[in-house]
LUMLUMDO-134229 format. One record per residue (C-alpha): residue in one letter; x negated, y, z negated. Coordinates in pm, whole numbers, padded with zeros to 5 digits, always signed. Each point is the difference from the previous one (the first is absolute). Example, Ala and Ser with C-alpha at 12.3 -4.5 7.8 and 13.67 -1.06 7.14 Angstrom:
# LUMLUMDO-134229
A-01230-00450-00780S-00137+00344+00066
END
This chain:
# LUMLUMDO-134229
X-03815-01815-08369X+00222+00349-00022X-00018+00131-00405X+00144+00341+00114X+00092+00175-00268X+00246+00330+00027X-00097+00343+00041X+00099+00280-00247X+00300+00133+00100X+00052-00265+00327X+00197-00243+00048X-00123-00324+00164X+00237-00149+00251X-00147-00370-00022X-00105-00239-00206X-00335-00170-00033X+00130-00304+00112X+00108+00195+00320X-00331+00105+00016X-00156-00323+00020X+00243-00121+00198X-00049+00200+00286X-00356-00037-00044X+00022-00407+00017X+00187+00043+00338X-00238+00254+00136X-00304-00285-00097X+00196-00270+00191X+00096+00229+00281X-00410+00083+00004X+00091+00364-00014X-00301+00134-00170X+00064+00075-00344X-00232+00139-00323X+00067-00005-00352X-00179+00196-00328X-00365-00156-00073X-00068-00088+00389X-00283+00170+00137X+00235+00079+00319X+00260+00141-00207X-00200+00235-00159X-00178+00115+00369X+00326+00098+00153X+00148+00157-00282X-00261+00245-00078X+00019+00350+00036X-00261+00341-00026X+00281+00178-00197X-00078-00087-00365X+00361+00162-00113X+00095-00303+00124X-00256-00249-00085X+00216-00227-00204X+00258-00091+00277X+00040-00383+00023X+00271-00101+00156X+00074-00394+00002X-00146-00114+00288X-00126+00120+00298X+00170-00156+00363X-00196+00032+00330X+00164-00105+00301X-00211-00078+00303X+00308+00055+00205X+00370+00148+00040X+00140-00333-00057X-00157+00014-00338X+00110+00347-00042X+00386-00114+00050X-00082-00276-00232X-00117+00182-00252X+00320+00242+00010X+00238-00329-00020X-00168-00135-00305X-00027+00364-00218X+00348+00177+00123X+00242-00297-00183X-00212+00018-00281X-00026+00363-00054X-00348+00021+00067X-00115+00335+00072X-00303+00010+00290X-00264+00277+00032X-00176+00012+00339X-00326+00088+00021X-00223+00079+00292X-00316+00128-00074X+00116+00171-00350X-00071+00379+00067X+00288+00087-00167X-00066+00329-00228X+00309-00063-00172X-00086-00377-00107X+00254-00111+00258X-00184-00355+00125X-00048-00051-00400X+00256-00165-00217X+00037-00193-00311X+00330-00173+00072X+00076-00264+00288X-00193-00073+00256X-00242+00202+00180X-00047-00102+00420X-00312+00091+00122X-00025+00003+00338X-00364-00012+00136X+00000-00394+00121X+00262+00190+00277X-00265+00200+00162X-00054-00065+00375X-00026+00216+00279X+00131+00007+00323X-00101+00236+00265X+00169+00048+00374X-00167+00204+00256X+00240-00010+00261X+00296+00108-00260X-00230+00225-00205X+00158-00160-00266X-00161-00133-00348X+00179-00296-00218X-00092+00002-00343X+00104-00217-00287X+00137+00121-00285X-00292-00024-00237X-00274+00141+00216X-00221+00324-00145X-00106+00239+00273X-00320-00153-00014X+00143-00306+00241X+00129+00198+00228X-00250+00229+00069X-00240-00299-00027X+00219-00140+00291X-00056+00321+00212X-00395+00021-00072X-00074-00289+00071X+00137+00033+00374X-00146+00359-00022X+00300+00128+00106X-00080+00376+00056X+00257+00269+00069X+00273-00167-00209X+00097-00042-00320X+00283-00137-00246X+00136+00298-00202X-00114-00132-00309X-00170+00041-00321X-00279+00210-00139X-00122-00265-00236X-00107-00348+00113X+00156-00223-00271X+00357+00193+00004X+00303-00266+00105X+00128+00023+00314X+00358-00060-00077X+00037+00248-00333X-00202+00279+00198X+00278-00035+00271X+00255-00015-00236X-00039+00329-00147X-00069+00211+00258X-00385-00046+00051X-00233+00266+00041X-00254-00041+00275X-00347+00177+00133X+00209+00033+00289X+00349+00086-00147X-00017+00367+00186X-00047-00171+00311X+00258-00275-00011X+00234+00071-00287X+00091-00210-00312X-00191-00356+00014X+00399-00117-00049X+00051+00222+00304X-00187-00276+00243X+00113-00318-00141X+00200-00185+00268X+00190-00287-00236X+00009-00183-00347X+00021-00344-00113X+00166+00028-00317X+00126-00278-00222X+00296+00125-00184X+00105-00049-00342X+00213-00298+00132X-00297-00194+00120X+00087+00083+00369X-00259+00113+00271X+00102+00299+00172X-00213+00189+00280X+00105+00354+00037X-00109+00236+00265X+00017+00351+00166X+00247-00171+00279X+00271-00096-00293X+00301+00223+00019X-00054+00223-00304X+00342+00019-00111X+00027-00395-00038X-00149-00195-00259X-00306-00100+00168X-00061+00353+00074X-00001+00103-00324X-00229-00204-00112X-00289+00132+00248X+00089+00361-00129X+00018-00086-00345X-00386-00168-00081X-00151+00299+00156X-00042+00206-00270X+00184-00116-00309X-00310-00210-00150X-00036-00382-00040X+00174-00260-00221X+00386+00129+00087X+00160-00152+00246X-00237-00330+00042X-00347-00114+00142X-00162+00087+00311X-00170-00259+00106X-00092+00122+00354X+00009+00363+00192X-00065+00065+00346X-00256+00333-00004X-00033+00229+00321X-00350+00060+00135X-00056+00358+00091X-00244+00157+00249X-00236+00246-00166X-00091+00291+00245X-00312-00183+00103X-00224-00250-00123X-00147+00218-00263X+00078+00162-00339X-00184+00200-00216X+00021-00040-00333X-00222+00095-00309X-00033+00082-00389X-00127+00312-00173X+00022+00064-00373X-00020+00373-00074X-00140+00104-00351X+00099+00370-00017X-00188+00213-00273X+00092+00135-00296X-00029+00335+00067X+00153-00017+00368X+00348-00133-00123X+00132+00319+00223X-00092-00060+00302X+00011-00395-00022X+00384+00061-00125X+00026+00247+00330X-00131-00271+00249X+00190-00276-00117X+00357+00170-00013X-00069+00086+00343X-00070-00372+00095X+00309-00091-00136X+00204+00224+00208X-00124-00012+00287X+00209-00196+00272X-00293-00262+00115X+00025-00144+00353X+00243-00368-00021X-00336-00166+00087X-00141+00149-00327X+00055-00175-00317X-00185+00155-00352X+00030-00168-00294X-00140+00164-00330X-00065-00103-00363X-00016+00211-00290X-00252-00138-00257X-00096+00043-00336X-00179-00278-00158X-00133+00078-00358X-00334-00158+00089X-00084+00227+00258X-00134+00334-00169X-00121+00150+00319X+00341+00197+00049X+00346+00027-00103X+00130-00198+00262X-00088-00116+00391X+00235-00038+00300X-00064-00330+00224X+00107+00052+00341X+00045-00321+00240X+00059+00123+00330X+00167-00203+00331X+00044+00117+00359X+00202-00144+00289X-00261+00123+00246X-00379+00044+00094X-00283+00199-00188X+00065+00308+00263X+00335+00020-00075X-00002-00034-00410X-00276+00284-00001X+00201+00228+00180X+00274-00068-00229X-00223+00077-00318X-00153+00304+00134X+00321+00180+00092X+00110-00043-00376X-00075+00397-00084X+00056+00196-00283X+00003+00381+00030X-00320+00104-00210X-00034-00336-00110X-00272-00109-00282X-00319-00125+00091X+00141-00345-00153X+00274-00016+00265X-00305-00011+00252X-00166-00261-00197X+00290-00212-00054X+00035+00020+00383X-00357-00112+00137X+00014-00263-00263X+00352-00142+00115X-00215-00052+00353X-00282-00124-00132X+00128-00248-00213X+00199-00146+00284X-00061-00260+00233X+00133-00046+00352X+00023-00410+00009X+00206-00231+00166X+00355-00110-00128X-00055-00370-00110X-00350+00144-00131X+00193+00257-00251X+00253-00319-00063X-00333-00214-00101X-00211+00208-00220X+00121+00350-00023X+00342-00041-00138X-00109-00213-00249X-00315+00205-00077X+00205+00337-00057X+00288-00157-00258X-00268-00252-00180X+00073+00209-00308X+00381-00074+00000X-00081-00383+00142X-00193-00074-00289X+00203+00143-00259X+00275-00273+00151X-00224-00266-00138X+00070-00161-00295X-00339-00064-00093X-00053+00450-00032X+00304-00040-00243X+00098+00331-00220X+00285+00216-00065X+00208+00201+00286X+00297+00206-00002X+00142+00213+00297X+00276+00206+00125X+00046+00132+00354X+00198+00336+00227X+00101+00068+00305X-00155+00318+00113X+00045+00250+00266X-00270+00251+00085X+00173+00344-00057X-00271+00286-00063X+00158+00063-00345X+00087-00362-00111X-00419-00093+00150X-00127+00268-00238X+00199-00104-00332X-00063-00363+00060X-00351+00031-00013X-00062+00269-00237X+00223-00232-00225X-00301-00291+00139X-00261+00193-00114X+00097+00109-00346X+00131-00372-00054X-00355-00104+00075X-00146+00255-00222X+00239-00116-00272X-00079-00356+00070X-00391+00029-00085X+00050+00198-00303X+00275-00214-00129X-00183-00295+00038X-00355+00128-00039X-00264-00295-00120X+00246-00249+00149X+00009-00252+00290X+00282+00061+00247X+00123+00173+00375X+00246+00216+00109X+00068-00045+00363X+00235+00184+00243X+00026-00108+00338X+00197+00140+00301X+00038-00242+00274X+00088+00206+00306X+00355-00067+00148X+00196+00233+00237X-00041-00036+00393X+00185-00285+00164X+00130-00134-00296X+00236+00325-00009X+00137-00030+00327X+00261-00240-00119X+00329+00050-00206X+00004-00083-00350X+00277-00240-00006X-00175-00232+00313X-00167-00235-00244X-00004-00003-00407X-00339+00207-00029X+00175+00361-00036X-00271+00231-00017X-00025+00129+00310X-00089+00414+00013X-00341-00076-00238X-00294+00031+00031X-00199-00157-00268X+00074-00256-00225X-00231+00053-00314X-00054-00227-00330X-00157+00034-00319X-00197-00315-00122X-00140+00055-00332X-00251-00267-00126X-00181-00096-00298X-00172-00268-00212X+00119+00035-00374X+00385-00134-00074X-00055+00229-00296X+00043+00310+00249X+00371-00094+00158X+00209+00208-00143X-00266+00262+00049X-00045-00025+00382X+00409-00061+00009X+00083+00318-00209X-00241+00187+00278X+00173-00181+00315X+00372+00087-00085X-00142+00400-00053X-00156+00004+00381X+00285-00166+00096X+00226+00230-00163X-00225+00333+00128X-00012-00179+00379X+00328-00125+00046X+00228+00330+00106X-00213+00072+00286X+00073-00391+00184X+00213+00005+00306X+00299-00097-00221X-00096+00013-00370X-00029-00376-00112X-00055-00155+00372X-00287-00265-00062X-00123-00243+00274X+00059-00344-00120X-00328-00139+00137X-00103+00254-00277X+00238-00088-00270X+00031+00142-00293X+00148-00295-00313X+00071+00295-00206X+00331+00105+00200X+00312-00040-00179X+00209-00271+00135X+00270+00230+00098X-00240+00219+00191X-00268-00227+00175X+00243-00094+00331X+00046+00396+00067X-00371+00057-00087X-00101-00216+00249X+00279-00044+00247X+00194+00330-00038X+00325+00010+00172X-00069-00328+00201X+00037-00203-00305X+00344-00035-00003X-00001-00172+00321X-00285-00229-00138X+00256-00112-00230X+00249-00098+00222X-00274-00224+00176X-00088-00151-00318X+00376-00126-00074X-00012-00125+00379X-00280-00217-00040X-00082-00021-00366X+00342+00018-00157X-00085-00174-00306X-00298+00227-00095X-00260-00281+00014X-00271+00213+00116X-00018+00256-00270X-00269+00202-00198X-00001+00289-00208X-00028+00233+00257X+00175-00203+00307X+00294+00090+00205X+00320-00044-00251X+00376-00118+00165X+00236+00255+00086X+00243+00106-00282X-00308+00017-00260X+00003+00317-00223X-00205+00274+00143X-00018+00378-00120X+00150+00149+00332X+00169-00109+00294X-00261+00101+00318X+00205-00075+00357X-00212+00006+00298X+00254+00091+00207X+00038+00342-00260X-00409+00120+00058X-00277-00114+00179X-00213+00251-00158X+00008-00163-00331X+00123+00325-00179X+00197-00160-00267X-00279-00216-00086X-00233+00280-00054X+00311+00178-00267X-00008-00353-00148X-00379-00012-00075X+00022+00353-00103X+00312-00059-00280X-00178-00297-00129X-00320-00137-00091X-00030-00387+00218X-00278-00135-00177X-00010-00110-00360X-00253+00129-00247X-00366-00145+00094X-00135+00000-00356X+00332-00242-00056X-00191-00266+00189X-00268+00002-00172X-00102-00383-00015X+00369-00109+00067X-00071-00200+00263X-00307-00187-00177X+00221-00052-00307X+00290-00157+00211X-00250-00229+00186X-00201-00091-00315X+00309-00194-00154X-00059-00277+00309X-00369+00075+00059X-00234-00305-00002X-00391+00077+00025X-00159-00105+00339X-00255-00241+00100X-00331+00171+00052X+00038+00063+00398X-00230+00185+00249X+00311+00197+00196X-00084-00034+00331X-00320-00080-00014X-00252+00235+00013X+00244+00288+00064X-00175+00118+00320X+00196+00180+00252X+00119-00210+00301X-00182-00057+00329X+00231+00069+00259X-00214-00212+00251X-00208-00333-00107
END
């Protein structure tokens, strides 16, 4: 039984006896459904992110099927029931956590479907990437691939939905860019499939342009995409991981070779992704630069590529950096890299999505180009951060990470008003992750975030564009549908009153209806070079005050908190085999 009890400063739409109603139907409908002090409950709504370890929402729904799905939808939308989807709960920005209504998770809804002869794949709506490429290694089907995730246990559906970044993203755009048609059901309970043959000035049309690229949880539920398959050059990739420890003394040169790695213009079939560390337990230097390397091509190729990367009187590190690169590479065939190597190079981030390695993260992300002069400032500004960082928080336990996942290539061949996602013309889309162990610290590490956000933020593409698959829950609410939509969100609202006119799918950073207040009027049809945006960001600051969050969230959540059952969360939190 429901004892929900309101939130500081929120408003519940329902009652508890709405609340258990719904919940009696869902039992007699055999809809799957949890409650506080089940052992179930507790496994689905646990999270890594301790700022939110007290969310406890009601009960937890999961539907083995769309039918459930519109079910679901009938029952909460009279009663003012908010939902929260969740599909795999990678959010940064604690969006698959809530502590009011119900939250849907979707993994029951994970089959695979996989046709040769249309080189199509059909994949439910609560699939990870780990089913899918499962589905492809176990036919070892070399020389394609579905333009999907870097990390294993990352949802399908909210990867697609904002964009999605893939090891192959310079070879075949935007993972949104090769999705073929939507299942969606809408806020009305209807099923609607969308696709790329829908007129997209109708309705329907919409619909399809809309969900690729303006996030999850605002227009309805996917509960079923159809995914391209795409032919790799040849049956092989390389791929491979090298962590570089640069010394002390030989900041110079290191600082030399890696501004000229960011600005060089790599080959489409290159992709070169790179995190800044500095963890506080490491002593051996003031930071180290992981790089996790993929190629659309054969070992012959991907050498030639890395030994035409020159440097006029380059450092003796450039050389290093260069045989290493090689060496630490491995020619292997595509469902091979699917299998083991993918998995093997991001097993940092896939365990830190566990909720058994539970402790405190906070992040912010950019949209960067690589200009000479914009490269250099953004990582001198790196480095000194990362000096800061270990003398700030000497004696403690804690990381500062920067990554920059490499973008560019054929995701900027198209326009940026042909689907939501509107940052075409980057190249890297970077985000800070800070982590630590001791609640004690948070305003601490958030006082030091919203400074390197502050010192990073004029050199993005437009100052204040984020990526929502890296989003950011300190953005103002009048500033986070330009941050991460720009001038396309004003046609995002328009969809929204189409097919979620009474705002039934809404979160604190979701897609508003047209008509709400907003600091300044953007038209697409005015710039297409987001311009005005950029004076926007510029006149005024569109996050609020870190420091002013300190343990906000954890107080609002405490007032309907109830301590779990002791539960081993997922077992014994081992990463996934993709093939039994």
């Amino acid at each position: 039984m429901s004892n929900q009890t309101p939130i500081a400063g929120e408003t519940i739409p329902y009652s508890n006896k709405d609340m258990e109603d719904a919940i009696k139907i869902f039992k007699s409908k055999q809809i799957p459904v949890y409650e506080p002090g089940e052992d179930d409950y507790e496994r689905y709504i646990a999270t890594a992110n301790l700022i939110y370890r007290f969310s406890s929402p009601p009960c937890v729904v999961r539907p083995k099927c769309a039918c459930d799905v519109r079910d679901v939808i009938k029952i909460a939308k009279p009663r003012k029931i908010p939902i929260t989807i969740k599909n795999g709960g990678h959010s940064y920005a604690g969006g698959s956590t809530t502590n009011v209504g119900i939250l849907m998770e979707l993994g029951l809804m994970n089959e695979v479907n996989l046709n040769l002869k249309s080189e199509m794949v059909t994949v439910k709506g609560g699939a990870l990437w780990f089913h899918v490429y499962k589905t492809l290694v176990s036919k070892h089907l070399d020389g394609f691939v579905v333009n999907g995730g870097r990390c294993p246990t990352v949802g399908v559906s909210g990867f697609m939905l904002g964009g999605g970044l893939s090891p192959f993203t310079r070879s075949f755009s935007m993972g949104c860019d090769t999705v073929k048609e939507f299942t969606i059901v809408t806020a009305e309970g209807d099923e609607v499939t969308v696709s790329e043959r829908d007129d997209p000035k109708r309705d329907k049309g919409k619909l399809f342009w809309a969900p690729r690229g303006a996030g999850g949880g605002n227009f309805g539920v996917v509960v079923e995409m159809k995914l391209a398959l795409k032919k790799l050059k040849s049956n092989v990739v390389v791929a491979g991981r090298y962590t570089w420890f640069p010394e002390r003394q030989a900041m110079d040169p290191f600082m030399k070779t890696m501004n000229s790695f960011y600005t060089r213009s790599w080959p489409d079939e290159m992709t070169l992704d790179t995190t800044w560390l500095c963890d506080l337990s490491n002593v051996r230097t003031d930071l180290a630069v992981r790089f996790l390397v993929y190629y659309n091509g054969g070992r012959g190729a991907f050498n030639k590529v890395i030994d035409d990367w020159t440097i006029p009187n380059g450092p003796s590190q450039h050389a290093e950096l260069k045989k290493q690169l090689k060496r630490r590479s491995l020619q292997e065939k595509s469902s091979r890299f699917l299998h083991e190597t993918l998995a093997a190079q991001w097993v940092e981030e896939t365990k830190k999505s566990f909720p058994s390695n539970r402790s405190y993260q906070i992040y912010t992300s950019f949209v960067f180009k690589n200009a000479q002069r914009s490269i250099e400032r953004i990582t001198r500004i790196i480095r000194d951060e990362m000096r800061e960082f270990r003398e700030q928080f000497a004696g403690e336990t804690g990381t500062l990470q920067v990554t920059f996942i490499h973008s560019g290539g054929a995701a900027n061949q198209k326009q940026r008003r042909d689907t939501a996602f509107r940052w075409r013309g980057c190249i890297y889309f970077t985000y800070i992750m800070i982590q630590w162990d001791e609640k004690w610290l948070e305003m601490n590490m958030r006082g030091f975030l919203d400074r390197m956000r502050a010192n990073l933020s004029p050199f993005g593409m437009v100052r204040g564009a984020t990526f929502v698959n890296f989003p950011d829950d300190s953005l103002k609410a009048d500033a986070h549908e330009k941050s991460y939509y720009g001038n396309n969100y004003q046609e995002l609202r328009r969809v929204k009153k189409i097919w979620d006119r009474d705002n039934f799918f809404k979160g604190s950073q979701g897609i508003q209806l047209p008509g709400t207040s907003a600091p300044q009027t953007v038209s697409m049809d005015m710039e297409d070079n987001d311009g005005l945006l950029e004076d926007l960001f510029a006149a005024r600051a569109f996050v609020v005050n870190e420091e002013d969050l300190t343990d906000a969230l954890a107080e609002q959540q405490w007032e309907s908190y109830r301590p779990p059952t002791p539960t081993d969360f997922y077992g014994s939190g081992a990463l996934p085999t993709l093939v039994y």
